[in-house]
N, C-alpha and C positions, 0 to 999 in steps of 0.2 A: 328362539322359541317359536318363538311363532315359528293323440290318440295315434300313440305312429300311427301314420298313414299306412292304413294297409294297403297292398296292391292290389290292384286289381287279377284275378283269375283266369287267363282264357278257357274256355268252356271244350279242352280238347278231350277226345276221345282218352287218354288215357288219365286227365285228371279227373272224367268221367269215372272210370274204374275205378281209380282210389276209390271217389265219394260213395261208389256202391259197394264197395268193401267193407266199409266204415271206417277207412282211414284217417278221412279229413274229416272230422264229430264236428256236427253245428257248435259254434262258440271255443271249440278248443283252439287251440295252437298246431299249427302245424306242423308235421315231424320235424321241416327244417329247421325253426323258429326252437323248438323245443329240445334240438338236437346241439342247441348252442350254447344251454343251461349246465355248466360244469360244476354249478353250484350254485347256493343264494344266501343273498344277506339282506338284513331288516334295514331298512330306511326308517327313521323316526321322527316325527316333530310333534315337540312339545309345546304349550301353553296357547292353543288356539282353541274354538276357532275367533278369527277376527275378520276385519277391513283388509286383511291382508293375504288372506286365504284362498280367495279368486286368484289371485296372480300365483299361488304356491299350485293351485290344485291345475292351473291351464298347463305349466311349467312340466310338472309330473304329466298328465296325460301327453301334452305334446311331443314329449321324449320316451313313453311307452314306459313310464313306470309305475308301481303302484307303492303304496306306504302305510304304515300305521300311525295317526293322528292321535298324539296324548291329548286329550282335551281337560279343559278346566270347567268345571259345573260352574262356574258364574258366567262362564262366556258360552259354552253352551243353550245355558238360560236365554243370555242376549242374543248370539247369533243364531236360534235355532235353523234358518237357510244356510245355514252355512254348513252344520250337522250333516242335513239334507244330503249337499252339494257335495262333499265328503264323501259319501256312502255312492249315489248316483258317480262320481269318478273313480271308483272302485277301492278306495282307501278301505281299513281297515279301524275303528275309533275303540279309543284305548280310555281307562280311565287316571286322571291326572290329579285329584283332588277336586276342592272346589275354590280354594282363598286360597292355593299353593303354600301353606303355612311350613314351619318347622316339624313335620309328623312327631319327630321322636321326643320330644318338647311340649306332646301335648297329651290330655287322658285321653283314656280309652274310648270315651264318649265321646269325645272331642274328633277322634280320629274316624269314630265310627259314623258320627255325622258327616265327616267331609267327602268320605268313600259313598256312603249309601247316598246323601243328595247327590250329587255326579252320576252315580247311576242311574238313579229314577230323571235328573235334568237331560241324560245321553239320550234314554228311550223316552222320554218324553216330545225331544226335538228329531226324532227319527233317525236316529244312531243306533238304535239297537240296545243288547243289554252289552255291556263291556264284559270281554273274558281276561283282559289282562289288565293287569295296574303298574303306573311308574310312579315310584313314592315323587314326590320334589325336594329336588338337591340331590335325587336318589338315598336319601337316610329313609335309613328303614331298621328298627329292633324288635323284637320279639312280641314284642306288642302290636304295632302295625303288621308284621306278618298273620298274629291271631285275626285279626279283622279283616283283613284281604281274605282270608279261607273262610271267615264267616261266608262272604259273598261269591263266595267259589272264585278268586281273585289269583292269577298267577300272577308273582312279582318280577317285572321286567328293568332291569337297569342297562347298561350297556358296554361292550367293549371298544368302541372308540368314542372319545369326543369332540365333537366338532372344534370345539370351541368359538362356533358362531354367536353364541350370548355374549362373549367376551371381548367382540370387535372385530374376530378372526377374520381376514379377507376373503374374498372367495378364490385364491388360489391357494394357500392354509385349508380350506374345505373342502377343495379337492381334492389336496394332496391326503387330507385324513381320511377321506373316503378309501382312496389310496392302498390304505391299510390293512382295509375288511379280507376277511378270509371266510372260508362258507360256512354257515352257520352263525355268523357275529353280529351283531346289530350296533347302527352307530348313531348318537345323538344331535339330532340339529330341532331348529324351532323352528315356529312359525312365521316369526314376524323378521327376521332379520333381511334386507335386501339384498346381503352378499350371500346367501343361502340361497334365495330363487336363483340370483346369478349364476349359481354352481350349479344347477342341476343338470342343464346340457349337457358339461362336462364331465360331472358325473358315471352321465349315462354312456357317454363316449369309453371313459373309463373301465367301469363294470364291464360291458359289449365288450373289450379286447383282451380282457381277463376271464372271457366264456362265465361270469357272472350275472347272475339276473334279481331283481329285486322281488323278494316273498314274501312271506304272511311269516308272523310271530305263533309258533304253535304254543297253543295254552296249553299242551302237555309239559311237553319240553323247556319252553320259554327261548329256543332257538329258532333261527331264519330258518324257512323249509318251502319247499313247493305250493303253491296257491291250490287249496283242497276245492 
């Protein structure tokens, strides 16, 4: 649950040109760089943020990825630097409940207060508003979908998982990474240490399969291009 290093540029005449072309866009990615995207999958961790999130978030930028952070509105509440921290390393924050309860197990009211405080605790710790929601345990019925659409909420569950809540090692976590195909999003958390442990390798992973990690489009609810 729970910045490549860019290179530097010589300044020659014809990468001159490019930049007056508009080749090279301030901020974007370079054709090379973006020329290696044969496709993208959703990175996810759920129930942060924590005491543990610094070392998830250093992990991810140090290997050039970015991800979608399910967050939990009571820990949002408590960590709101960490929201912050989240948002400034280019994550993506999702909404995850507030007390991770049994959604499908509970009323409507019940359900509607866990979504709407999460929301108001995300923007309130400078996360923004949330455009997607991961039920917890991924149970979700007809009910919990009414109320994710009250809040304009796309439902995000997942096609791989890690099984990093469940003790998985971190070579089990890379091999489930492993799996992703483009477009699929896989589930890992925030706090587990063999999860940070995987991310290198991960990323080594992705990078040989012309894979790159993207944004959850709140249309679609699949991995797509960083808008």
């Amino acid at each position: 649950m729970k910045p490549s290093a860019l290179r530097s540029l010589v300044a020659t005449p014809a990468v001159i040109a490019l930049a007056a072309a508009g080749t090279l866009a301030a901020g974007a990615n370079t054709p090379a760089q973006a020329a290696t995207c044969g496709g993208y999958v959703g990175l996810t961790f759920d129930d942060g943020p924590s005491g543990n999130t610094p070392a998830l978030l250093n992990s991810l930028k140090q290997n050039g990825l970015r991800a979608t952070t399910f967050n939990e509105g009571q820990y949002a509440a408590a960590y709101p630097a960490q929201v912050k921290a989240e948002v400034a390393a280019g994550m993506w924050v999702g909404n995850h409940s507030y007390t991770h309860p049994h959604l499908t197990q509970q009323t409507q009211a019940t359900i509607d207060s866990e979504i709407s405080r999460t929301q108001q605790a995300i923007a309130a710790a400078g996360g923004g508003t949330p455009k997607l929601f991961r039920p917890p345990y991924g149970e979700t019925n007809a009910t919990v979908k009414a109320v994710e659409a009250k809040y304009g909420l796309k439902e995000i569950i997942w096609d791989v998982d890690s099984q990093d809540w469940n003790g998985a090692s971190t070579d089990a976590i890379v091999q489930a990474a492993a799996r992703l195909t483009n477009g699929q999003i896989i589930l890992m958390h925030d706090w587990p240490a063999n999860t940070v442990a995987a991310i290198p390798r991960i990323a080594q992973g992705l990078a040989a399969r012309t894979l790159c990690a993207g944004m959850i489009s709140p249309q679609t609810g699949r991995a797509v291009a960083p808008g």
